[in-house]
PASE-916472 format. One line per 8 residues: number of its first residue (from 1); their letters; for each residue x, y, z of N, C-alpha, C. Coordinates in Angstrom, 2 decimals. Each point is the difference from the previous one (the first is absolute). Layout:
NUM> A> X/Y/Z/X/Y/Z/X/Y/Z ~ ... .
REM end
This chain:
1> XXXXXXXX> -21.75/47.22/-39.32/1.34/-0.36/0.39/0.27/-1.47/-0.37 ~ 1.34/-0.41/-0.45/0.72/-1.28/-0.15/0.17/-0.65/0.97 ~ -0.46/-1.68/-0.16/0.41/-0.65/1.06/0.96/-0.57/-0.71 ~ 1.27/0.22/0.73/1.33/-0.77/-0.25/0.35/-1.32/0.68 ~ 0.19/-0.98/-0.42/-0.06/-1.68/0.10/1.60/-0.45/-0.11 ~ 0.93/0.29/1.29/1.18/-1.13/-0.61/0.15/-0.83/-0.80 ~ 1.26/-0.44/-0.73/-0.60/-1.12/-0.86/1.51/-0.43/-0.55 ~ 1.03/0.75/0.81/1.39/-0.58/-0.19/0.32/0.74/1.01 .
9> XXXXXXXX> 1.79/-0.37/0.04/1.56/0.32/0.83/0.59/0.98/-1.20 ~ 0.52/1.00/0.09/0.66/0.64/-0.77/1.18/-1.11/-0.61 ~ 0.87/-0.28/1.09/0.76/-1.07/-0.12/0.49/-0.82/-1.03 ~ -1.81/-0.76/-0.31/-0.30/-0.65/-0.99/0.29/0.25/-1.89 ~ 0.40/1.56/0.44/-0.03/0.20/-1.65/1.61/0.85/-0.02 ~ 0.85/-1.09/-1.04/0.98/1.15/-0.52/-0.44/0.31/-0.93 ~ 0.96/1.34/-0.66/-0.44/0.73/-1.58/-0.56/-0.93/-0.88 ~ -1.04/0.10/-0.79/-0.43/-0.91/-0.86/-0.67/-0.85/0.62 .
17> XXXXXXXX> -0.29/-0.46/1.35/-0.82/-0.97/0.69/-1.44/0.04/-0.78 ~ -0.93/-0.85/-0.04/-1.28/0.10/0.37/-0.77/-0.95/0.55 ~ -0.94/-0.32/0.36/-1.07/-0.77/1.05/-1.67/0.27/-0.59 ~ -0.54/-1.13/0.34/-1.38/0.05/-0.06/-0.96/0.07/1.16 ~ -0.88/0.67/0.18/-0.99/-0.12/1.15/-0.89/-0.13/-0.11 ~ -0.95/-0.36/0.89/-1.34/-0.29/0.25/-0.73/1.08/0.68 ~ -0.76/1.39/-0.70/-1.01/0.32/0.75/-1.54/0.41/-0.45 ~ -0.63/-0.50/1.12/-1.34/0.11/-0.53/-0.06/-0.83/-0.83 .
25> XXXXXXXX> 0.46/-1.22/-0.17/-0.52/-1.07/-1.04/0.59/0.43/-1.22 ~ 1.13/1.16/-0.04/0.18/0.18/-1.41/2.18/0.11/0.34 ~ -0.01/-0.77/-1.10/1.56/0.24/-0.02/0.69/0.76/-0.98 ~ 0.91/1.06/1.07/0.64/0.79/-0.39/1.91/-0.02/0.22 ~ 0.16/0.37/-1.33/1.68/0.04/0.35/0.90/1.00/0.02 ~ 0.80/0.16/1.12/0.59/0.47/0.08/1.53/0.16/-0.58 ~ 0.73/1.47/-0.11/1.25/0.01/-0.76/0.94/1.00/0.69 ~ 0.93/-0.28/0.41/1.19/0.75/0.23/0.75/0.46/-1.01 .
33> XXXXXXXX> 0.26/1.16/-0.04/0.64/0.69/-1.42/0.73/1.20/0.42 ~ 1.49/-0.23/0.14/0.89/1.54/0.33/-0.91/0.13/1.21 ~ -0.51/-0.81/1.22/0.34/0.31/1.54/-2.00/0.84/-0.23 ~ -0.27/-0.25/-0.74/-1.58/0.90/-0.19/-0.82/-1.63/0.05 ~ -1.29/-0.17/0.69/-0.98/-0.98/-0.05/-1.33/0.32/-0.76 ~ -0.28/-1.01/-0.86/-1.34/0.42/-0.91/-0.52/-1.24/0.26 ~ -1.40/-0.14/0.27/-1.13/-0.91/-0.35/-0.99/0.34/-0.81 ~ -0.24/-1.40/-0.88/-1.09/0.16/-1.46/-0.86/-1.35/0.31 .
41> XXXXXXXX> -0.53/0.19/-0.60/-0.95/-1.53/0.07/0.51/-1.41/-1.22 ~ 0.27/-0.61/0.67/0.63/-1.00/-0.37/-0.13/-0.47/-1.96 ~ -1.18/0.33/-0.13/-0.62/-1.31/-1.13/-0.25/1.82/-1.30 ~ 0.90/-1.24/-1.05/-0.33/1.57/-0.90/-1.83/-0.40/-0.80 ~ -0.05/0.72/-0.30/-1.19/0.20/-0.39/-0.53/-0.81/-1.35 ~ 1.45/-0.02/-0.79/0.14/-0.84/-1.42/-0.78/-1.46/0.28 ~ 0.91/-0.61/0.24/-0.30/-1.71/0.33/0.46/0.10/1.21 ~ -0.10/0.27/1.40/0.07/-0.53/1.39/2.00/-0.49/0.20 .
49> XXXXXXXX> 0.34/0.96/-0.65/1.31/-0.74/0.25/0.85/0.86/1.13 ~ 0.82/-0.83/1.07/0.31/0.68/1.34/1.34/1.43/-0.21 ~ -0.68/0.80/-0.05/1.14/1.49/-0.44/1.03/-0.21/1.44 ~ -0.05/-0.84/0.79/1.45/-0.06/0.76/0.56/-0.74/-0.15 ~ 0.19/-0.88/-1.82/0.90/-0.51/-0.26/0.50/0.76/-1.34 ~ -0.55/1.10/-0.33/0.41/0.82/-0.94/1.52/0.97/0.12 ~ 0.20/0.26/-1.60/1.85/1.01/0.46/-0.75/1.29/0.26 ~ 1.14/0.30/0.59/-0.12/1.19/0.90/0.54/1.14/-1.00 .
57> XXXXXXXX> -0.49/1.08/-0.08/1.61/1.27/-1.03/-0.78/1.26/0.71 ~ 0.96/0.22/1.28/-0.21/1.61/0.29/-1.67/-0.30/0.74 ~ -0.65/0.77/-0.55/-1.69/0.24/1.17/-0.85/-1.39/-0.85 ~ 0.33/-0.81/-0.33/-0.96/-0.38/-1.41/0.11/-1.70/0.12 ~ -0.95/-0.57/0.26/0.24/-1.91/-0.13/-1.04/-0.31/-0.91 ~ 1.07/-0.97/-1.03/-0.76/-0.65/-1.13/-0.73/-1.44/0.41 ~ -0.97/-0.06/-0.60/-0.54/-0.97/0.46/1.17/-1.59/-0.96 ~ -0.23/-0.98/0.70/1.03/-1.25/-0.12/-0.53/-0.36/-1.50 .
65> XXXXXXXX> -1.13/-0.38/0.19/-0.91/-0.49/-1.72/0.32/0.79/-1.07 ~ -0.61/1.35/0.07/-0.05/0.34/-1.02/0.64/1.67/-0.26 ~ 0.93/0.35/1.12/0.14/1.02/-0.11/-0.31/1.62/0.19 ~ -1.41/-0.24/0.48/-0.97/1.37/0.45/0.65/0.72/0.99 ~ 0.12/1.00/0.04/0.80/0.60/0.94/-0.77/1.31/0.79 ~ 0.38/-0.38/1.64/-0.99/0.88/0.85/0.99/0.77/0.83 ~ -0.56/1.54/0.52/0.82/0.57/0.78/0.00/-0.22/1.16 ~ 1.11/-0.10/0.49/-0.16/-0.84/1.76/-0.52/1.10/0.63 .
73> XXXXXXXX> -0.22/1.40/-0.14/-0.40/0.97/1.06/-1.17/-0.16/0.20 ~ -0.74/0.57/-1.31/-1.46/-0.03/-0.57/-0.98/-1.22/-0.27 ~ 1.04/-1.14/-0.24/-0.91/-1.53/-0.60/-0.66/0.68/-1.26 ~ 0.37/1.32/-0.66/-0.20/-0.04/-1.43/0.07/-1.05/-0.66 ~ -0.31/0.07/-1.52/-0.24/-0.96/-0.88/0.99/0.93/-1.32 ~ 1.27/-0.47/-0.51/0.90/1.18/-0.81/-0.42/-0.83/-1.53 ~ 0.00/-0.83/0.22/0.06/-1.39/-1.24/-1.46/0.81/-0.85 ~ -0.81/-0.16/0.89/-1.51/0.14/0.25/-0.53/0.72/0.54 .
81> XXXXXXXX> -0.08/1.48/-0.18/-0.53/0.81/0.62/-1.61/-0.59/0.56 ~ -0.49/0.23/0.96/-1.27/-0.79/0.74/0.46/-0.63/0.65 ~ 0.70/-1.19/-0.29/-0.37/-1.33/0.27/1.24/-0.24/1.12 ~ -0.40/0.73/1.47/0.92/0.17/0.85/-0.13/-0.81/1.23 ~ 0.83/0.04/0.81/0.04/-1.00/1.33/-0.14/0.86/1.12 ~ -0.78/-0.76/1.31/0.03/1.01/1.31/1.31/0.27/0.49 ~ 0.30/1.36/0.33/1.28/0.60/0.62/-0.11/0.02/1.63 ~ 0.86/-0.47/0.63/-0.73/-0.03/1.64/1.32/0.96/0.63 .
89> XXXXXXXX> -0.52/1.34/0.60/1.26/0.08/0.89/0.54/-0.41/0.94 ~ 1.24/0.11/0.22/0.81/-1.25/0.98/1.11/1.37/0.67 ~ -0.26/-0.23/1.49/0.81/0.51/0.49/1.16/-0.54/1.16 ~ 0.86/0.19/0.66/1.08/-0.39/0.68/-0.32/0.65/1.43 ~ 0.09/-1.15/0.67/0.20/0.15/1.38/0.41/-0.89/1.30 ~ 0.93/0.31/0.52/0.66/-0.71/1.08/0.88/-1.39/-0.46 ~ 0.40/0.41/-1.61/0.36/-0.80/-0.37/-1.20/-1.44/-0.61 ~ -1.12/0.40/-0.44/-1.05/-0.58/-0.31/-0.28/0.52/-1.43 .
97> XXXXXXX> -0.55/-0.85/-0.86/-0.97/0.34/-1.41/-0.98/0.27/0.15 ~ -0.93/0.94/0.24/-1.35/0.12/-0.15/-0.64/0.08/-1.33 ~ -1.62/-0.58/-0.42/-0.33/0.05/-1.09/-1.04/0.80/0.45 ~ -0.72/0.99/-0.88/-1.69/0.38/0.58/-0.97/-0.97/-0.77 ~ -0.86/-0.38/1.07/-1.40/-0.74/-0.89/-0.11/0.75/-0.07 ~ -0.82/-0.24/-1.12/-1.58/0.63/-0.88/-0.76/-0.63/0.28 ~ -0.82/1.22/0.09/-1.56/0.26/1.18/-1.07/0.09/-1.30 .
REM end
C-alpha cells in the first residue's frame, strides 16, 4: 500500500499551475492540466534540467534546455524511449494534494 504525503492546497493551482516538492530527499513536480493533477520527478534525465519549467501541450512537458519530452501520466521518456522520469500518483482530498512516496 501507498503512503500518501500532503504536499499542497488545491487552491494553490489554477489550470496550467505547477509547483515543486520535496519528498524523500527527491524533488518532484507537480502540474495542473484541464482540472487533472500529475506528478513526475523533477530533473530530466538529459542534463538535470527542472521539467517544471518546461511547455506544457496536452499530457506531455518538454524539458526547458533541450526539448525532451515526457508523459505527465507515466514519466515516460517520448523523445527517448528508456530514458524516463518517476511517475508518482497524486490524489485529492479534503481539498488537499496528496503525493505517494516511494517505498
Amino acid at each position: 500500500m501507498e503512503n500518501f504525503i500532503t504536499v499542497a492546497s488545491v487552491e494553490e493551482f489554477a489550470d496550467g499551475r505547477r509547483k515543486t516538492v520535496q519528498i524523500d530527499g527527491r524533488e518532484v513536480a507537480i502540474f495542473k492540466i484541464a482540472d487533472e493533477f500529475y506528478a513526475i520527478g523533477n530533473e530530466c534525465p538529459h542534463h538535470g534540467a527542472p521539467l517544471c519549467e518546461g511547455y506544457v501541450d496536452g499530457e506531455l512537458v518538454s524539458c526547458p534546455w533541450h526539448g525532451w519530452q515526457f508523459d505527465l501520466q507515466t514519466g515516460e521518456g517520448v523523445t527517448v524511449p528508456g530514458m524516463d522520469v518517476p511517475a508518482y500518483a497524486v490524489e485529492i482530498e479534503n481539498g488537499h494534494v496528496k503525493i505517494a512516496a516511494k517505498r
